[in-house]
N, C-alpha and C positions, 0 to 999 in steps of 0.2 A: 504494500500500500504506500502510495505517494503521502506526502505532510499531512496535505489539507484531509485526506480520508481517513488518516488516525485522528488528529486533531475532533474532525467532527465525529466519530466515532466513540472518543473520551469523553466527548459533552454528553452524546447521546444514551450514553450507556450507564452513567455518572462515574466510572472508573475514577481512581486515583493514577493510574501509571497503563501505559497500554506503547509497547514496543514492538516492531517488526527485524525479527530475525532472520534475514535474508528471506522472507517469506512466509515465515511460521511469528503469529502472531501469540504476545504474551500480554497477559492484562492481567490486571489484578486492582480488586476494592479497599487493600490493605493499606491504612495509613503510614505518615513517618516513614522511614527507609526500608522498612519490612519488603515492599515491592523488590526492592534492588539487592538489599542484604539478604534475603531465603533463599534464592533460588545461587548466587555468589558461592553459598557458606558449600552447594553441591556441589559447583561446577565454576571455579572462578571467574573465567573466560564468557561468562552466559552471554554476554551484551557485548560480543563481538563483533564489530561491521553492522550492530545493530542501527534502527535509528528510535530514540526515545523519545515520549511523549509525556511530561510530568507534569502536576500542579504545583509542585514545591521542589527547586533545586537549590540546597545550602551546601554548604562546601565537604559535609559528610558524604551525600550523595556524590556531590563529584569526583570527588576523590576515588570513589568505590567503582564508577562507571567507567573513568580512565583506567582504573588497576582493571577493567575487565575489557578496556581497548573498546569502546564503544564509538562508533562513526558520525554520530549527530544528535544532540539534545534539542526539546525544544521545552520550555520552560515557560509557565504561566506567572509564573513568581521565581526570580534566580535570586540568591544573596552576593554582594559583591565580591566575597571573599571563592565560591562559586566560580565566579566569571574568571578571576583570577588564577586559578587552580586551570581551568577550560583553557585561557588564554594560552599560559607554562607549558600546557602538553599538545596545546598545536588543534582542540576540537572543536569542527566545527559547531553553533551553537545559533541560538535565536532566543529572544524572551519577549513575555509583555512589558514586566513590569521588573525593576532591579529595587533590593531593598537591602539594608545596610548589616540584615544578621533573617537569621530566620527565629522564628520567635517557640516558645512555648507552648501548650495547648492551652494555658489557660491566660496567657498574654501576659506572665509575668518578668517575662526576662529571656534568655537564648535558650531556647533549642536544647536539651539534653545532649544531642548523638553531635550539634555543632559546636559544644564544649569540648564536649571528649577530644576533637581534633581539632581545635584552636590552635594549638601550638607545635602540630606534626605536620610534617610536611613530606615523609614515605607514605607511600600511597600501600604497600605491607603491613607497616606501624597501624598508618588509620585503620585497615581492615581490619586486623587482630583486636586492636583497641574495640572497635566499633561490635563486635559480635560478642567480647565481652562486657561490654555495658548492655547492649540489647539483651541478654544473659541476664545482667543484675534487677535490670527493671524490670524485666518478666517474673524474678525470682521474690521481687518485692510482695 
C-alpha cells in the first residue's frame, strides 16, 4: 500500500500503528510503543524496508525503528528529539505536527519509555533499556 492508503486506513480502522512490510501489512490497537516493541522483542529486524504509519513518534520509538532498519515513518505527532534521532541515521520521514517531548498519559510530565532513553544514544542500549522498563511497568 502506497502513504495515503495506510494513512486513511489508520483513520478508518482507528489503529494506533499500521505498517506495510514489503506487502504484508501489520496493525495493531496497542498503545505506547507496544506496537513496535512486541513484535522487535521476536524478531528485531521486523520493520525492515518497512514503511510506518504512527500517531505518536518520540525518540523511544525511533530509536527502536532505526535498530530495526525501517524505510519510512510517517508520524501524526513526532517529538523533536525523534526527528533528530531520524535525521543521524539518514530516514526518510514526514509529520503533522512536531512537539518538544512526548508526554505522559495523564499529561503530567515525559513519557515513561522517552525517559528511559533520554540520555542513550545506542540504538542496543535503548532496546535492552526499553523492554526492561516495559517489563517493570507491566510488573507494577
Amino acid at each position: 500500500m502506497n502513504l495515503k492508503e495506510l494513512q486513511k486506513k489508520l483513520k478508518s480502522e482507528d489503529y494506533t500503528l499500521i505498517a506495510d512490510r514489503n506487502g504484508e501489512l501489520y496493525v495493531s490497537y496497542q498503545r505506547g510503543i507496544a506496537p513496535i516493541l512486541n513484535p522487535m522483542k521476536e524478531q528485531q529486524n521486523f520493520f525492515k524496508d518497512a514503511i510506518v504509519v504512527d500517531k505518536v513518534i518520540g525518540k523511544a520509538t525511533a530509536m527502536l525503528l532505526v535498530l530495526s532498519e525501517v524505510r519510512y515513518i510517517y508520524a501524526y505527532i513526532l517529538s523533536q528529539k525523534a526527528k533528530d534521532i531520524l535525521d543521524q541515521y539518514h530516514i526518510d520521514y514526514d509529520y503533522e505536527k512536531i512537539v518538544d517531548y512526548i508526554e505522559n498519559r495523564d499529561h503530567t510530565g515525559m513519557c515513561p519509555m522517552e525517559m528511559t532513553v533520554a540520555q542513550l544514544s545506542d540504538l542496543h542500549e535503548a532496546f535492552i533499556a526499553l523492554v526492561a522498563k516495559q517489563q517493570a511497568l507491566f510488573n507494577q
